[in-house]
N, CA, C and O atoms as a printed pandas DataFrame, in Angstrom:
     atom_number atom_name residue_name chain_id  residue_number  x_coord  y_coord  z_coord
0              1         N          UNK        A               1    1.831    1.291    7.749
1              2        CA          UNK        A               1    2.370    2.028    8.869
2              3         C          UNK        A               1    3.618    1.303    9.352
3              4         O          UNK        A               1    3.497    0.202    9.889
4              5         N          UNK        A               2    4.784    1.855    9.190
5              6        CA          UNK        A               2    5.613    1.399   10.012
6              7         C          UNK        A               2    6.018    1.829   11.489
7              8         O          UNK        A               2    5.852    2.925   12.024
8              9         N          UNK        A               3    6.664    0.533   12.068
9             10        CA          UNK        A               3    6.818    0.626   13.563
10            11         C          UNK        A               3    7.470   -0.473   13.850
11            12         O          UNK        A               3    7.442   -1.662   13.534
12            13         N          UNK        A               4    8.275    0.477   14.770
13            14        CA          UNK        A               4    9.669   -0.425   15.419
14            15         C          UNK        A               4    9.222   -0.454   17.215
15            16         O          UNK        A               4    8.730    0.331   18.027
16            17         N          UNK        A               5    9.749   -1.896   17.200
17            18        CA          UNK        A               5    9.249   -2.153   18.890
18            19         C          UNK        A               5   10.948   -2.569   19.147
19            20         O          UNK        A               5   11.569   -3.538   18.711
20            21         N          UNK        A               6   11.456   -1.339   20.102
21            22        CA          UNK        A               6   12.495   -1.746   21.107
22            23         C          UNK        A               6   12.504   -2.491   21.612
23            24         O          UNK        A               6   11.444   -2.837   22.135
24            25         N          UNK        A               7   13.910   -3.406   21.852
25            26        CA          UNK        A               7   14.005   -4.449   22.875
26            27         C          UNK        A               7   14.492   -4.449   23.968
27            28         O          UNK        A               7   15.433   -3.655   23.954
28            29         N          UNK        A               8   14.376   -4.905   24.929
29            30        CA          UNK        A               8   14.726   -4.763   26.349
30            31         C          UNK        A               8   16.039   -4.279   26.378
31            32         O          UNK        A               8   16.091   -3.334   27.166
32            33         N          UNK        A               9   17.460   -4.589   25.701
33            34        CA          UNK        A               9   18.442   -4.211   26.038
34            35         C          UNK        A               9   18.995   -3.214   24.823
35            36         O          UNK        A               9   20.144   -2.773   24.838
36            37         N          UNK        A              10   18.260   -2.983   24.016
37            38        CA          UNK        A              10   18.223   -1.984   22.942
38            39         C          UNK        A              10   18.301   -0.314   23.118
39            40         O          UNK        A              10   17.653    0.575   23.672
40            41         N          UNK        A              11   19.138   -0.413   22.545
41            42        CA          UNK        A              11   19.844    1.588   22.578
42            43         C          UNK        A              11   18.782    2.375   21.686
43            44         O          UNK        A              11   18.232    1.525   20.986
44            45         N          UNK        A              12   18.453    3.172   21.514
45            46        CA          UNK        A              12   17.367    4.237   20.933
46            47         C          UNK        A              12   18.104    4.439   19.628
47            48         O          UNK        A              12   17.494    4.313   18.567
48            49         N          UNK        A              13   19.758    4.834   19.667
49            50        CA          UNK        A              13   19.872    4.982   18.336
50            51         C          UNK        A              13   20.384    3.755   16.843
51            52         O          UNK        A              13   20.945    3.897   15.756
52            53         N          UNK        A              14   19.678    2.384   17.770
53            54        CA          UNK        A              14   19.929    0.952   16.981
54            55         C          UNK        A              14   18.676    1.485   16.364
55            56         O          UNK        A              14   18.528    2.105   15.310
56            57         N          UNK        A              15   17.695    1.052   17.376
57            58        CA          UNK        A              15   15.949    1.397   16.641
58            59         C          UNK        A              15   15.351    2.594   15.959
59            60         O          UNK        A              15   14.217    2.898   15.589
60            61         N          UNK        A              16   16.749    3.261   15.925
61            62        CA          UNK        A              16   16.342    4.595   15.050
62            63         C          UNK        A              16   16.868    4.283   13.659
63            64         O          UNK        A              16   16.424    4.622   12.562
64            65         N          UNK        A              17   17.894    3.573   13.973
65            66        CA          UNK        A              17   18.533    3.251   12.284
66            67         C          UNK        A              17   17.792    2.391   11.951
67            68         O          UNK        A              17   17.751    2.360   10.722
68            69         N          UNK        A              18   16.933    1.380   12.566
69            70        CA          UNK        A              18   15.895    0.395   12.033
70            71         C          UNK        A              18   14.841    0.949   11.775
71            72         O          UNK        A              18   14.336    0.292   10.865
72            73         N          UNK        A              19   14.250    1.710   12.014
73            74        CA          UNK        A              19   13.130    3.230   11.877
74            75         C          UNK        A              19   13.249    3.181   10.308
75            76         O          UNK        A              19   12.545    2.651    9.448
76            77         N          UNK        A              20   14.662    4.098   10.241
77            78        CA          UNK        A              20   15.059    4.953    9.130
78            79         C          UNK        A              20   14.850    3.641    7.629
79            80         O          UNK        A              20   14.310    3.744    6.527
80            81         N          UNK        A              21   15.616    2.444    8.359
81            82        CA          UNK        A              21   15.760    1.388    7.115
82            83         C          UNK        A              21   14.231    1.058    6.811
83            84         O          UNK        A              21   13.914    0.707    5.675
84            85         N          UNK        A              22   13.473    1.147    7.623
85            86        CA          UNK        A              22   11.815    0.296    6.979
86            87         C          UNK        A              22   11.041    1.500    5.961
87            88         O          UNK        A              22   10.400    1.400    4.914
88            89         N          UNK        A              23   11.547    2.974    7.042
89            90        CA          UNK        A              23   10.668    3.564    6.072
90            91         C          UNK        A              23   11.349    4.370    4.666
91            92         O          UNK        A              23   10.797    5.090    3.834
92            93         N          UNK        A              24   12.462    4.018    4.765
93            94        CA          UNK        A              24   13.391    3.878    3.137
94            95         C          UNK        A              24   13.186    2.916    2.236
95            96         O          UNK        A              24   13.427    3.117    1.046
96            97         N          UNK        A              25   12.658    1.608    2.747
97            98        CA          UNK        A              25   12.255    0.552    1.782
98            99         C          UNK        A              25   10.761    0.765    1.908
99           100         O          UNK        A              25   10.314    0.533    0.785
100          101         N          UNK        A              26   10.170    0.960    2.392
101          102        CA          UNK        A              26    8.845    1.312    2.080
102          103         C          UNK        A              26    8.407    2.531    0.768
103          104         O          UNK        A              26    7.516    2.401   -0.071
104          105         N          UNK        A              27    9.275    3.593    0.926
105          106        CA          UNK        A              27    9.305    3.977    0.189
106          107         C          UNK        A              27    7.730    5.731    0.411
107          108         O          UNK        A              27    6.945    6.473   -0.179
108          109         N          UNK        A              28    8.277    5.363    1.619
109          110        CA          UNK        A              28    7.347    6.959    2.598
110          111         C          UNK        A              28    7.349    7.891    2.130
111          112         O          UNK        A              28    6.360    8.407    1.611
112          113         N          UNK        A              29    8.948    8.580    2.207
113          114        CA          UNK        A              29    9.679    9.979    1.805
114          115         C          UNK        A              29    9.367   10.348    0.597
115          116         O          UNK        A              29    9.162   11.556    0.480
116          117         N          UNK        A              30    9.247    9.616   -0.485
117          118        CA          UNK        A              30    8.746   10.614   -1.735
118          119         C          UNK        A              30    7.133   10.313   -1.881
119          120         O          UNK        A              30    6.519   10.850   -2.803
120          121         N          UNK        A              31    6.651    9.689   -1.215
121          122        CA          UNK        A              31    5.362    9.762   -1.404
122          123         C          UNK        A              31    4.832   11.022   -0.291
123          124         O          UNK        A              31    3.902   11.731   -0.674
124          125         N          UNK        A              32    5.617   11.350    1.476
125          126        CA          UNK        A              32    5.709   12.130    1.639
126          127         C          UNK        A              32    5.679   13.368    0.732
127          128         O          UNK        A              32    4.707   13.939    0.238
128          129         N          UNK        A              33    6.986   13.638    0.639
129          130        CA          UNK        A              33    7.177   14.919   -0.355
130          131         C          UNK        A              33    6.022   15.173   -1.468
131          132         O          UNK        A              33    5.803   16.368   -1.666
132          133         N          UNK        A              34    5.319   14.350   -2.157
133          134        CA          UNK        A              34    4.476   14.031   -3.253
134          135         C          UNK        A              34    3.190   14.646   -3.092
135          136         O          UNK        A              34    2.551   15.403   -3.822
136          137         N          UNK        A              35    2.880   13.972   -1.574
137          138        CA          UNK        A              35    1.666   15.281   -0.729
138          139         C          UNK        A              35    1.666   16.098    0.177
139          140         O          UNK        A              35    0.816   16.000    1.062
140          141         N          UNK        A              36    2.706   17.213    0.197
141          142        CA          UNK        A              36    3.188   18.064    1.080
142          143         C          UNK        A              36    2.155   18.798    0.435
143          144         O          UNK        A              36    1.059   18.310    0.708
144          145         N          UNK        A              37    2.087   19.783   -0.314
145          146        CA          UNK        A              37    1.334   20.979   -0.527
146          147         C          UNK        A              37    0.421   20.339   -1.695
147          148         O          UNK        A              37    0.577   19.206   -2.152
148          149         N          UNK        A              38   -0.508   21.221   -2.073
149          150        CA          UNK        A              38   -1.666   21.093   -2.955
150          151         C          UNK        A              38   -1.118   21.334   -4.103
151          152         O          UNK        A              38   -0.470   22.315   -4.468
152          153         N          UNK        A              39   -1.582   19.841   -4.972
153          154        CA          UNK        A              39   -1.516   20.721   -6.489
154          155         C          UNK        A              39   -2.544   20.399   -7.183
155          156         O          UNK        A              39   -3.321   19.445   -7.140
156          157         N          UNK        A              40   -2.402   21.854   -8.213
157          158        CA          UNK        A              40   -3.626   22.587   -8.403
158          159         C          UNK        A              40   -3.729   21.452   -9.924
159          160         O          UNK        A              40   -2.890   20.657  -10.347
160          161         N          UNK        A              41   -4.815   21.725  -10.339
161          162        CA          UNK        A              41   -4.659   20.629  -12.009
162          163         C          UNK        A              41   -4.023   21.112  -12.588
163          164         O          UNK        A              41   -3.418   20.256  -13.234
164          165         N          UNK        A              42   -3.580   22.394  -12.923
165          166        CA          UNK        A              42   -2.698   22.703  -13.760
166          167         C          UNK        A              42   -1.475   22.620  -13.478
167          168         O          UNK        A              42   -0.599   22.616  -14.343
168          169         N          UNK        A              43   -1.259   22.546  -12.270
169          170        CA          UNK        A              43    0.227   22.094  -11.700
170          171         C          UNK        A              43    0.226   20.585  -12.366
171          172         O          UNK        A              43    1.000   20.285  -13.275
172          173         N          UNK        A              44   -0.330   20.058  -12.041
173          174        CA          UNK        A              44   -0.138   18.324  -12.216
174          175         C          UNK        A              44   -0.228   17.828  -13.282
175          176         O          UNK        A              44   -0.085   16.609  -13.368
176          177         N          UNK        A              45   -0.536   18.736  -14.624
177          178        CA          UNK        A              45   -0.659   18.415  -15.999
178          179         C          UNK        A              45    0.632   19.104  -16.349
179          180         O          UNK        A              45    1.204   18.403  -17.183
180          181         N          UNK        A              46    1.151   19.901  -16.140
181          182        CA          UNK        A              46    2.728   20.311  -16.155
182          183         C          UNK        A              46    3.865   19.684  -15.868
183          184         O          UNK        A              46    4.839   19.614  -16.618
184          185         N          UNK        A              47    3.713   18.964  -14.189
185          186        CA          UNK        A              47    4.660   18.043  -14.249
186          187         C          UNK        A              47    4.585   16.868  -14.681
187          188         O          UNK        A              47    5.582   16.173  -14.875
188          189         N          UNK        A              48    3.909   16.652  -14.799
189          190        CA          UNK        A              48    3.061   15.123  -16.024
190          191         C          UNK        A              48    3.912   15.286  -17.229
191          192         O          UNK        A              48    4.625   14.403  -17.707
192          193         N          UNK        A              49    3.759   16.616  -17.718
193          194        CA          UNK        A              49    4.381   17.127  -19.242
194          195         C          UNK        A              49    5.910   16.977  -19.393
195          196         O          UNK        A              49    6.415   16.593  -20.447
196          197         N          UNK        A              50    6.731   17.345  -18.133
197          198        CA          UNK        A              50    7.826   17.678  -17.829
198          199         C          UNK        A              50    8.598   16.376  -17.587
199          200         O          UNK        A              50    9.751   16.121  -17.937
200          201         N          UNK        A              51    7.435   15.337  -16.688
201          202        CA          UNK        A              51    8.091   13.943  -16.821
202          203         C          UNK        A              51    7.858   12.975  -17.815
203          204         O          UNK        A              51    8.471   11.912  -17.708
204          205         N          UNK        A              52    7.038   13.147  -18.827
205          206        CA          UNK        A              52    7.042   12.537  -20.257
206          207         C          UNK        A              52    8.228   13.020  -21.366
207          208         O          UNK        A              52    8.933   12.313  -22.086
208          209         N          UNK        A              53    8.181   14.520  -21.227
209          210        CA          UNK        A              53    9.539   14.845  -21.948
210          211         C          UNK        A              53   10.601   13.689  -21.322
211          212         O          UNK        A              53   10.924   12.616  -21.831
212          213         N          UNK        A              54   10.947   14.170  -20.288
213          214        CA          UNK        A              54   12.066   13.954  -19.846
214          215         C          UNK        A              54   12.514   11.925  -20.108
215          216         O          UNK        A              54   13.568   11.292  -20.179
216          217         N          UNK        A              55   11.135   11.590  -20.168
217          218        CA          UNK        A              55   11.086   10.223  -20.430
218          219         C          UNK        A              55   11.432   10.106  -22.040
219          220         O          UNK        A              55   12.219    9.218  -22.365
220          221         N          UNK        A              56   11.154   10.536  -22.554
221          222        CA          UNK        A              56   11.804   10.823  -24.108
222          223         C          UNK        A              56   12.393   10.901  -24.936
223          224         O          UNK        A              56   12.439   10.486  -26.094
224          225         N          UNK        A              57   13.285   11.934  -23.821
225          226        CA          UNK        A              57   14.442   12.523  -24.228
226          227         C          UNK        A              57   15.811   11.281  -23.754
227          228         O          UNK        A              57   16.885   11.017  -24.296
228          229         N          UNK        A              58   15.143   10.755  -22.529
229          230        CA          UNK        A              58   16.033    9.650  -21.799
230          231         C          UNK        A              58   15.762    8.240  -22.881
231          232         O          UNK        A              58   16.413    7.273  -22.484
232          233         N          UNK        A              59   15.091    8.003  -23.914
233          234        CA          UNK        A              59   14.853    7.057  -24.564
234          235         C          UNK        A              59   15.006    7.169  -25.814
235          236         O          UNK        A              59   14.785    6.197  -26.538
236          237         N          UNK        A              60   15.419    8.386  -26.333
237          238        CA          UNK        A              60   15.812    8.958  -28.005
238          239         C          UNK        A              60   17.005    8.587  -28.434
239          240         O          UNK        A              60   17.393    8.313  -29.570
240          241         N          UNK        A              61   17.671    8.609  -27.188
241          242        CA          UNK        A              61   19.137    8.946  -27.455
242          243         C          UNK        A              61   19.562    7.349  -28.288
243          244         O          UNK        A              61   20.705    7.154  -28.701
């Protein structure tokens, strides 16, 4: 869990850019995005498929 504790003479939009930096190195947002909606097994054996190609194709060359 990240969390930013303001400091006494601290502006809202310092501790917002310190916000933004922890949970960019944490690495939230695509794990976010990752469990936004449900996927079904056949969804997830597809993009499984789609990112092995693509791993492949990026290593053939």
């Amino acid at each position: 869990m990240t969390q930013v504790i303001i400091g006494e003479n601290e502006g809202i939009e310092s501790a917002l850019r310190r916000f933004k930096r922890q949970v960019s190195k944490a690495g939230i947002f695509p794990d976010m995005r990752k469990h936004r909606h449900f996927e079904t097994p056949h969804e997830k054996r597809k993009r499984k498929l789609v990112a092995r190609q693509k791993q492949r194709k990026r290593y053939s060359r």
